[in-house]
Residue, then its C-alpha position, 0 to 999 in steps of 0.5 A: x528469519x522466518x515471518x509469520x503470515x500475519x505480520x508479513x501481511x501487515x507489513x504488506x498493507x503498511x507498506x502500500x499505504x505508505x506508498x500511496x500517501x507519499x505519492x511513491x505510486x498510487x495505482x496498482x501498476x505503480x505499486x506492482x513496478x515498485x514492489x514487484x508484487x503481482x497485480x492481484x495481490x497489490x489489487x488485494x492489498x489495497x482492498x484489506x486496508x479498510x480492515x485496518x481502518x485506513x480509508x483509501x479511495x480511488x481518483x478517477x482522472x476526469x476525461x481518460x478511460x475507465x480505471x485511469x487514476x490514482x488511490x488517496x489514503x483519506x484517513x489513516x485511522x488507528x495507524x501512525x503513519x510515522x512510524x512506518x515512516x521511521x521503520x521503512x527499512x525494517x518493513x521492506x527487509x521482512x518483505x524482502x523488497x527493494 
């Protein structure tokens, strides 16, 4: 089944948000040992989620070096996060993950 470039991309950014607010992984390396994604596109992924209006800030740990923390999704805007929830499986067979 081939997916369109607009919906894999979707899916793409559903799915990371999902994994950031359930606390599945909150940084880019978790997200790319989860996903098996490369760096920069999980680094992409995050940005364009403010292009669906989900509001994801970065946490910097108090007292560890520079970049050293975990992403927040603060508002899901227009997205019903339970419906990723409930089509989880579906997202991650068009993506192909595991």
């Amino acid at each position: 089944m081939e997916v369109s470039k607009t919906k894999s991309s979707f899916y793409r950014r559903l799915y990371v948000a999902w994994l950031i607010d359930s606390q599945t992984a909150t940084s880019v390396p978790a997200i790319t040992e989860h996903t098996g994604m490369p760096r920069r596109t999980a680094q992409d992924t995050i940005a364009a989620l403010a292009d669906l209006d989900v509001h994801c800030e970065f946490e910097q740990e108090q007292g560890l070096r520079n970049h050293a923390g975990s992403y927040r999704i603060r508002d899901w805007g227009a997205i019903d996060k339970q419906w990723i929830a409930s089509h989880l499986g579906q997202i991650k067979q068009v993506l192909g993950y595991p």
